[in-house]
Phi, psi and omega in degrees: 000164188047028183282344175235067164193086179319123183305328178271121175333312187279339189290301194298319185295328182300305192295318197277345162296323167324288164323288197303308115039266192280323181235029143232015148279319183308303216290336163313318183281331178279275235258333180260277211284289163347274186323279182314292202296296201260334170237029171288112159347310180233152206259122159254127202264346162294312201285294195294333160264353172318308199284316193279272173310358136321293183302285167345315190261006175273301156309320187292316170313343183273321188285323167309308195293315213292305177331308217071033183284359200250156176262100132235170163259022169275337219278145179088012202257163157301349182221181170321294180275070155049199183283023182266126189244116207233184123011312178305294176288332153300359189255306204285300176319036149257303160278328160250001180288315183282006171266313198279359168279008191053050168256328179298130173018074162356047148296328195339307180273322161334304168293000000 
């Protein structure tokens, strides 16, 4: 038990903000940007770019910690939580790992 929840305090405080994080962000990238860019009926173009820089800024955030531009000491790591591969990286990679490979709503490149 608790194996992708880290034992250490600063570690264990990291990953769930991190979750917490991953589920109060996705649904702008699913339920906003998903929704408008690939399955509205009709293309609102307000809509769709609202949603697309949410995801952009969403991702640079991910991208700054992961790069290690952020001051932390999680931050520059292979994984979310530093070199710990935890809960954190099983809640986000799915949504954003498969957005920045252009497998989520054949964005890739549009983003």
């Amino acid at each position: 038990k608790n194996h992708f929840l880290p034992k250490d305090v600063d570690a264990r405080s990291e990953t769930i903000s991190w979750v917490m994080w991953q589920m109060g962000s996705a649904p702008y990238l699913g339920g906003g940007f998903g929704h408008f860019y690939n399955y509205a009926p009709v293309k609102i173009e307000y809509a769709i770019n609202r949603f697309t820089m949410e995801a952009k800024r969403q991702l640079d955030v991910l991208e700054r910690h992961l790069s290690g531009k952020e001051d932390s000491k999680f931050s520059g790591g292979k994984y979310i939580v530093g070199d710990t591969y935890t809960i954190a990286d099983m809640a986000i990679w799915p949504w954003y790992g498969a957005l920045a490979l252009g497998k989520l709503y054949s964005a890739g490149e549009f983003l």
